[in-house]
VOMARVEX-492941 format. One record per residue (C-alpha): chain; x, y, z. Coordinates in steps of 0.5 Angstrom, whole numbers. Example, Ala and Ser with C-alpha at 12.3 -4.5 7.8 and 13.67 -1.06 7.14 Angstrom:
   chain      xx      yy      zz
       A      25      -9      16
       A      27      -2      14
END
This chain:
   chain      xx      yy      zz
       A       0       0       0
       A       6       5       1
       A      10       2      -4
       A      10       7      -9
       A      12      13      -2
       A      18       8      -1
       A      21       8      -8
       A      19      15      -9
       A      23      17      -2
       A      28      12      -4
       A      30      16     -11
       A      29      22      -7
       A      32      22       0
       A      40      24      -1
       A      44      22       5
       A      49      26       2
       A      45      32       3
       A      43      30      10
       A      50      29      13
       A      51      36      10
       A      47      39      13
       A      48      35      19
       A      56      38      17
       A      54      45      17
       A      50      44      24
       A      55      42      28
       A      59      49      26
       A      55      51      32
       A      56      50      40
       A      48      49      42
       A      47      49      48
       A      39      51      50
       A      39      58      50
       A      44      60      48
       A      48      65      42
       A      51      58      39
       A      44      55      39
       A      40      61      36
       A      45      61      30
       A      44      54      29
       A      37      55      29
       A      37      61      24
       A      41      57      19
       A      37      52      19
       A      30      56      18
       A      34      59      11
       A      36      52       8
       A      28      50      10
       A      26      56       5
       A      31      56       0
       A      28      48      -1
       A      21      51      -2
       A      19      51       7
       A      15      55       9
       A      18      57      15
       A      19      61      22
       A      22      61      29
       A      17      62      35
       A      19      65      42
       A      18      64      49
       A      20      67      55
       A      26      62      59
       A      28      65      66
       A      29      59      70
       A      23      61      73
       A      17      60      68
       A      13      54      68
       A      11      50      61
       A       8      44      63
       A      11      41      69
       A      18      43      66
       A      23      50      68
       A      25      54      63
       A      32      54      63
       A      36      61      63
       A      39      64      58
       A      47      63      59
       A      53      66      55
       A      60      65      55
       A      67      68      53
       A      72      65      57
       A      73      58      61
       A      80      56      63
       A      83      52      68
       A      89      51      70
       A      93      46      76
       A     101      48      78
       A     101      53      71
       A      99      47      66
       A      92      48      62
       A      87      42      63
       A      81      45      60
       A      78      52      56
       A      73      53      53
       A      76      57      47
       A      80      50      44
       A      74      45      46
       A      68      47      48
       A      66      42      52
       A      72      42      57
       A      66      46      62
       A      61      44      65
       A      55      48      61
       A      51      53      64
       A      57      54      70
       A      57      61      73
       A      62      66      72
       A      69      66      77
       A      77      69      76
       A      82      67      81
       A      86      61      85
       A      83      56      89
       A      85      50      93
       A      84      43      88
       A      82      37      93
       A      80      30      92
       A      73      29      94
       A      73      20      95
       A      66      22      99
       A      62      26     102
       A      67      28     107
       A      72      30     103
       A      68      37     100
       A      70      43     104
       A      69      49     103
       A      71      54      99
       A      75      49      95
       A      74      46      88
       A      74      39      89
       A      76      33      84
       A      70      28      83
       A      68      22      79
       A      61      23      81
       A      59      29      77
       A      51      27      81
       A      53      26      88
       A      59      32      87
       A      55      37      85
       A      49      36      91
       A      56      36      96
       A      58      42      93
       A      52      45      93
       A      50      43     101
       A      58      45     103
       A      58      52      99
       A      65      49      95
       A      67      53      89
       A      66      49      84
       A      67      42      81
       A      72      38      76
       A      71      31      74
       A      72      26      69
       A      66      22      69
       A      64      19      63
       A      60      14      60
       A      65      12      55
       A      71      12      59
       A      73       4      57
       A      71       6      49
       A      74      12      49
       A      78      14      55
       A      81      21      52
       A      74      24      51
       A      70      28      55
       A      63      27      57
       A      58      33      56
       A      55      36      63
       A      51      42      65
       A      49      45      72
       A      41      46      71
       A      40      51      77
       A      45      50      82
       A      50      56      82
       A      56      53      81
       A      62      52      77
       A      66      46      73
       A      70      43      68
       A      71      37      64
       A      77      33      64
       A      78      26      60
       A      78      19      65
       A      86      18      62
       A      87      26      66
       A      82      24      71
       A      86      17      74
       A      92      22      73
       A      90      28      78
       A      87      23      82
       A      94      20      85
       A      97      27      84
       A      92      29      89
       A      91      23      94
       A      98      26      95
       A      96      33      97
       A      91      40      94
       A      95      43      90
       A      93      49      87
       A      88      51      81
       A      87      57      77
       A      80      59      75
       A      78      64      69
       A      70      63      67
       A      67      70      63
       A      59      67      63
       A      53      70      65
       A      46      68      66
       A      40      72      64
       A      32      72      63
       A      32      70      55
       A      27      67      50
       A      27      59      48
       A      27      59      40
       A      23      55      36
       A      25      52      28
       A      17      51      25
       A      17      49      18
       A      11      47      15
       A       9      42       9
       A       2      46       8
       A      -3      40       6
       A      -9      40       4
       A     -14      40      11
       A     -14      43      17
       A     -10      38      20
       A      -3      37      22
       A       3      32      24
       A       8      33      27
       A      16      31      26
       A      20      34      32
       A      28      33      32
       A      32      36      39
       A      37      42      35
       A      40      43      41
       A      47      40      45
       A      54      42      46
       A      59      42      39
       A      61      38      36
       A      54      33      37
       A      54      30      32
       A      49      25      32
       A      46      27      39
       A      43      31      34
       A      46      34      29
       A      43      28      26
       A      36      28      27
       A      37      36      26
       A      40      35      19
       A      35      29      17
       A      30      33      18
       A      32      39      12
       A      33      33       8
       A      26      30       9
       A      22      37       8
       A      27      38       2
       A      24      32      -1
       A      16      32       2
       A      17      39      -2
       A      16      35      -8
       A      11      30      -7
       A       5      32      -9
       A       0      37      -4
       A      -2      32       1
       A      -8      32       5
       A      -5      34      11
       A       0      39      13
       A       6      36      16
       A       9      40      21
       A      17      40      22
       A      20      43      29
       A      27      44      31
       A      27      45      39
       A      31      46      46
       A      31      38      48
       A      25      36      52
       A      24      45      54
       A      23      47      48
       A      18      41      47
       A      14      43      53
       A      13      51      51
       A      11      49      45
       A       6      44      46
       A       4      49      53
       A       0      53      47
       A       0      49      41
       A      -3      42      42
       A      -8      40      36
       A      -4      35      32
       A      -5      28      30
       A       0      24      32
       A       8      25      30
       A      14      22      30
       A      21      23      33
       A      29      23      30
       A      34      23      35
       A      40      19      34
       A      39      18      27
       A      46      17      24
       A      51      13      27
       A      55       9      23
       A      53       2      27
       A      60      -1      27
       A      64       5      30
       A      59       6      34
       A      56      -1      36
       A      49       3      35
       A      43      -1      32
       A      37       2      29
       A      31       2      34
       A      24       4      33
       A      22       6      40
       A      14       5      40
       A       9       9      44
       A       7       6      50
       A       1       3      51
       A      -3       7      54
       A      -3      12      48
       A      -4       7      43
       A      -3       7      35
       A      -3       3      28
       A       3       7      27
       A       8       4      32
       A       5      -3      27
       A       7       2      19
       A      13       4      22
       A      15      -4      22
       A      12      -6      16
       A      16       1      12
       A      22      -3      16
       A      20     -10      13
       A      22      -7       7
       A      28      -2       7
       A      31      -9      10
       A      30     -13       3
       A      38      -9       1
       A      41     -15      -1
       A      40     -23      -4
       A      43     -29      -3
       A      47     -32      -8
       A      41     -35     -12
       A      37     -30     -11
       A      32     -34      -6
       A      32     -29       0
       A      34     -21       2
       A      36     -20       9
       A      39     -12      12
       A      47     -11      12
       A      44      -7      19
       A      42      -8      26
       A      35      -6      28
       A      31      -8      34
       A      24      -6      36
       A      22      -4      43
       A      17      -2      48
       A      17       5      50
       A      23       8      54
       A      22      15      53
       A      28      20      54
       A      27      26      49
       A      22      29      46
       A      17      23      44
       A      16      23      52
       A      11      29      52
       A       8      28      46
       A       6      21      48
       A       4      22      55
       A      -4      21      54
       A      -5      27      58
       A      -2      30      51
       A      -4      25      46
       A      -1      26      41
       A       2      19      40
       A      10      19      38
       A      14      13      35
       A      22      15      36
       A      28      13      31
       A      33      13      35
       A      40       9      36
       A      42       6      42
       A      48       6      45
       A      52       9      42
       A      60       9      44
       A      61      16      43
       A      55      19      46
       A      55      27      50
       A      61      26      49
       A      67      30      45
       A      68      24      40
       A      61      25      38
       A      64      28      30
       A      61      27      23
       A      66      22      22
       A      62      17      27
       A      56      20      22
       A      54      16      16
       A      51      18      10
       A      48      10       8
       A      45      11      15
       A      42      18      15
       A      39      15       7
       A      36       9      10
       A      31      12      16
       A      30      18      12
       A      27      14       8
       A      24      10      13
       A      22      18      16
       A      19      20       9
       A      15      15       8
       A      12      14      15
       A      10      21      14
       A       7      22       7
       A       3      15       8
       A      -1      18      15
       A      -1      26      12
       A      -4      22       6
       A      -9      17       8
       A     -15      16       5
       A     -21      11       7
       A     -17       6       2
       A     -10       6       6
       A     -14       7      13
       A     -17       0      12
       A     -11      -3      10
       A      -8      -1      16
       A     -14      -3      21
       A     -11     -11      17
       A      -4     -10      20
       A      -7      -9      25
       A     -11     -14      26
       A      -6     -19      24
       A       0     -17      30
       A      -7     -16      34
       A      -8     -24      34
       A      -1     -26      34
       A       0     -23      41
       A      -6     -27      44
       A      -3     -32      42
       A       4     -30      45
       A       0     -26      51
       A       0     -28      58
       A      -6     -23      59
       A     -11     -24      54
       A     -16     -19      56
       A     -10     -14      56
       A      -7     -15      49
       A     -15     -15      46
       A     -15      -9      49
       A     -10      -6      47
       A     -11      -9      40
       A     -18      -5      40
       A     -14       1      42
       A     -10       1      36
       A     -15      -1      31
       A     -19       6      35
       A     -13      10      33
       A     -14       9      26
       A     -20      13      26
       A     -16      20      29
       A     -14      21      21
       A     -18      18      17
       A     -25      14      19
       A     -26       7      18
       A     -30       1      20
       A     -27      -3      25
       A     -32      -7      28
       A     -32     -13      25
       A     -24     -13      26
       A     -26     -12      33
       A     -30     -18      33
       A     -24     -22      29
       A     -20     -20      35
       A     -26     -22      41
       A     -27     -29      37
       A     -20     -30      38
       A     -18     -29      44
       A     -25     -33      46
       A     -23     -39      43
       A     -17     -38      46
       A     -19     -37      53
       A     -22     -45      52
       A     -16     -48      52
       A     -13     -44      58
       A     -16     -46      66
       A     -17     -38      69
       A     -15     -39      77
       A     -20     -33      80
       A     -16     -27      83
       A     -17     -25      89
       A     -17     -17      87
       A     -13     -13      91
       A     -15      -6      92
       A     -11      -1      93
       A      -9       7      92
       A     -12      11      85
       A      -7      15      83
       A      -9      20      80
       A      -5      26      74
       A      -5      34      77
       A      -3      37      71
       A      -1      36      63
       A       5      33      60
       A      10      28      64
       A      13      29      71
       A      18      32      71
       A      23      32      77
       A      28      37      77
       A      26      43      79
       A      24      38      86
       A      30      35      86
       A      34      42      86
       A      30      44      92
       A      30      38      96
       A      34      38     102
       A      40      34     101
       A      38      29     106
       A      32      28     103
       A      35      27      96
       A      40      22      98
       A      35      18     101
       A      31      19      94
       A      37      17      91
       A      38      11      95
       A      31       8      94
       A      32       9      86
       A      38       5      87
       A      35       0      90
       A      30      -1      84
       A      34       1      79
       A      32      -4      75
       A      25      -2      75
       A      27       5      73
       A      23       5      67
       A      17       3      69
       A      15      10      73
       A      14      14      67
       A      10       8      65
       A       6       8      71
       A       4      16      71
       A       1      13      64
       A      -4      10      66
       A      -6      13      73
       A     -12      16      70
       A     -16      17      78
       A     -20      10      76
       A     -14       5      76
       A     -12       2      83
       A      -5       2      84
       A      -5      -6      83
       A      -8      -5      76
       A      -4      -1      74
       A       3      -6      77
       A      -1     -11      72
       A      -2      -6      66
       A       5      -5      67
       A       8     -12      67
       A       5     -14      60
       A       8      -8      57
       A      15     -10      58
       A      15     -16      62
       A      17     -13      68
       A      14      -9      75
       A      15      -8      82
       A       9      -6      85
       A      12      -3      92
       A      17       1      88
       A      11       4      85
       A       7       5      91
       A      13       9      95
       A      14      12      87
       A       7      15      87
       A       7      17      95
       A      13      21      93
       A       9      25      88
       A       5      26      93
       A       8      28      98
       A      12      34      93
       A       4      35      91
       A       5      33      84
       A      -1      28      84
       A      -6      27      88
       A      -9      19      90
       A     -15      17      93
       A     -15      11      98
END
């Protein structure tokens, strides 16, 4: 049914364009409200409208003090000067690697005692302290009014030793700076000696300012929009965090340009990660359902990175979790065998439940609705870190899901009653292959009822009679299943305060140390579970009881604790983020 998008976008999408636009974007150090981001934003907004793209930036106001959603607009930050001297020898600026600094550090000039922190005991006032945990350091530092803090955490340390890994401060009035793992094993036994002393030069400021916003418009035909969101910020050189999915983007609405009118408009952002999202949505959230590029340009085998399509979760169902695999099915059809019997991909790819993380969060949050497929690769060897360069980025990947993205896109902007009935067939069809693989069968009926529902938000379609194929399957199924009576449970009902997900940030800055810790140490305990909290938010609706919940939670990705989700949900509470009844 897409297979003419899919040679269309094939013959048209340019992964070589994509990865010079990707290329030209990395030119700028983009941190979220800053000079270096703006002008990668405006370059951005002139090639949309040298391909045709309607296009404008939209402001709003970011202070460290405005709400938008749950979320706490950032304040502006500019810097002219970061550099770090220990005994005379530079071991961080700015200027040569903009990374060096922990983004968003206040500004300081003048020579500081350097000690080693191990533990909590060893931050002292008034110093700057080594530490490998950039987490823990900063809220030490904080609650014993230390200058500031250098560190060498980094995610990448056994892959990429020399690298230096992308921090920031979000709140806390603090300084810092970066040094790679190889540095920081070094500083540590020098320090472990004794202080020694450091020399400090940060020209920066914090200041009220204004999110930016790339908006481009592929107009079509109808009232109705869908959007493609890729974050545009992160620190130079950020190559596939996001130049990638930024670059993609302008190569994606380059080629929609010229297809032919669709029925609907596809609506292309550009946006500060996770903030920019959530001032937008905050004021604009009539839109169909979307799709989101993060990480979309690793060269796999550099940066042993597969493909993933990360779905909705189940609590925002939607047919084109089901569209993106089938698009898929085909774009892996790149080689044959030897006598030609069978194709098979020369690349890595998973399908996954829900994780979250970057933009997709909001916009598939139920409170939101606007259901959000991301295409994302993870891991990534090289991620927020300084050797995240455009040699890492590969045009064949940046063509393979542009193709993937551009017809996924035109297909849904493009939906006739045709194409929707279609659709409700796919979805019938992985809607009966999970009864027969499901645990809960009256879970995965619904769900599929859900998915076949979801169709009608672009085009309406009958699908009733697709229900009942679901029902009679999963009632000759039950059949040969002995169904125990549960005895039900009953317990809290959690219930959403406001739009959007739970942001924790702005509770967790304001929180006594003591309580965080505790907060921490609990997250830890479970830390195998952490991931199922945001899914739990999902479905704490004021009617499902925690139990129902726990269950709905386990049959979406195998697995729950339920007294993690109880302290989760009282926590909330307690910090008046939702309400519970009991």
């Amino acid at each position: 049914m897409f297979k003419k998008i899919l040679e269309d976008s094939k013959r048209e999408v340019s992964g070589k364009n994509a990865k010079e636009y990707v290329s030209e974007i990395m030119r700028f150090h983009r941190i979220q409200v800053t000079e270096g981001y703006n002008k990668a934003a405006s370059l951005c907004k002139k090639i949309f409208e040298e391909n045709g793209v309607e296009t404008e930036i939209l402001e709003y106001d970011s202070d460290g003090k405005k709400m938008y959603l749950g979320f706490l607009s950032p304040e502006g930050w500019s810097i002219k000067k970061g550099v770090l001297k220990i005994d005379g020898k530079e071991h961080a600026n700015f200027e040569k690697e903009n990374i060096s600094i922990i983004q968003r550090s206040i500004p300081f000039k003048g020579e500081v005692d350097l000690i080693y922190a191990e533990k909590e005991e060893d931050f002292k006032k008034g110093c700057l302290v080594f530490t490998h945990d950039f987490k823990k350091g900063k809220d030490f530092a904080r609650n014993y009014e230390c200058l500031g803090i250098v560190t060498d955490e980094n995610r990448s340390k056994f892959d990429a030793p020399d690298s230096l890994q992308y921090l920031s401060f979000w709140g806390e009035r603090l300084f810092g700076f970066v040094i790679s793992p190889r540095e920081g094993e070094k500083l540590e036994k020098e320090l472990k000696k004794g202080k020694k002393k450091a020399y400090v030069d940060i020209e920066s400021s914090l200041f009220p300012s204004k999110i930016k916003i790339v908006s481009a418009k592929i107009e079509g035909e109808k009232d109705e929009e869908i959007i493609l969101i890729s974050h545009l910020c992160h620190p130079k050189p950020g190559g596939n965090d996001n130049a990638s999915g930024a670059g993609l983007s302008l190569e994606i609405a380059r080629v929609l340009k010229k297809f032919k009118k669709p029925k609907r408009s596809i609506r292309i952002l550009l946006v500060p990660e996770i903030h920019g999202t959530a001032a937008f949505i905050s004021q604009n959230n009539d839109f169909l359902c979307g799709l989101n590029l993060d990480m979309v340009g690793e060269n796999q085998f550099l940066c042993n990175s597969p493909l993933l399509i990360e779905k909705t979760p189940d609590a925002t169902p939607f047919f084109g979790n089901y569209l993106l695999q089938e698009i898929l099915e085909e774009v892996k059809k790149e080689v044959s065998n030897f006598q030609n019997t069978f194709k098979y991909p020369l690349f890595m790819y998973f399908v996954t439940p829900f994780s979250g993380g970057s933009d997709h969060w909001i916009l598939s949050d139920p409170t939101i609705g606007i259901p959000t497929p991301m295409l994302i690769h993870w891991p990534d060897k090289f991620y927020h870190t300084s050797f995240d360069t455009i040699d890492k980025v590969d045009e064949k990947e940046l063509k393979r899901v542009g193709v993937i993205a551009a017809t996924y896109l035109y297909f849904i902007a493009n939906m006739g009653k045709k194409e929707a009935e279609w659709m409700a067939g796919i979805v019938t069809q992985r809607a009966k292959q999970r009864i027969l693989e499901s645990p809960d069968i009256d879970y995965t009926v619904d769900a599929g009822k859900k998915n076949l529902d979801s169709i009608k938000r672009i085009e309406n379609a009958d699908v009733e009679s697709l229900k009942k194929e679901i029902e009679d399957l999963a009632n000759f199924e039950k059949k040969k299943i002995k169904i125990k009576e549960k005895k039900i449970k009953k317990g809290i009902v959690p219930k959403r305060k406001f739009m959007g997900p739970i942001d924790l940030s702005k509770t967790l800055l304001e929180m006594p140390l003591n309580e965080k810790k505790k907060f921490n140490e609990t997250m830890e305990k479970y830390k195998d579970f952490k991931g199922t909290s945001d899914l739990a938010v999902f479905w704490a609706d004021g009617k499902r009881d925690i139990y129902e919940i726990s269950k709905n939670v386990k049959n979406e990705i195998g697995k729950v604790n339920t007294d993690f989700l109880i302290w989760y949900f009282e926590f909330l509470e307690k910090h008046n983020l939702i309400d519970i009844k009991r």
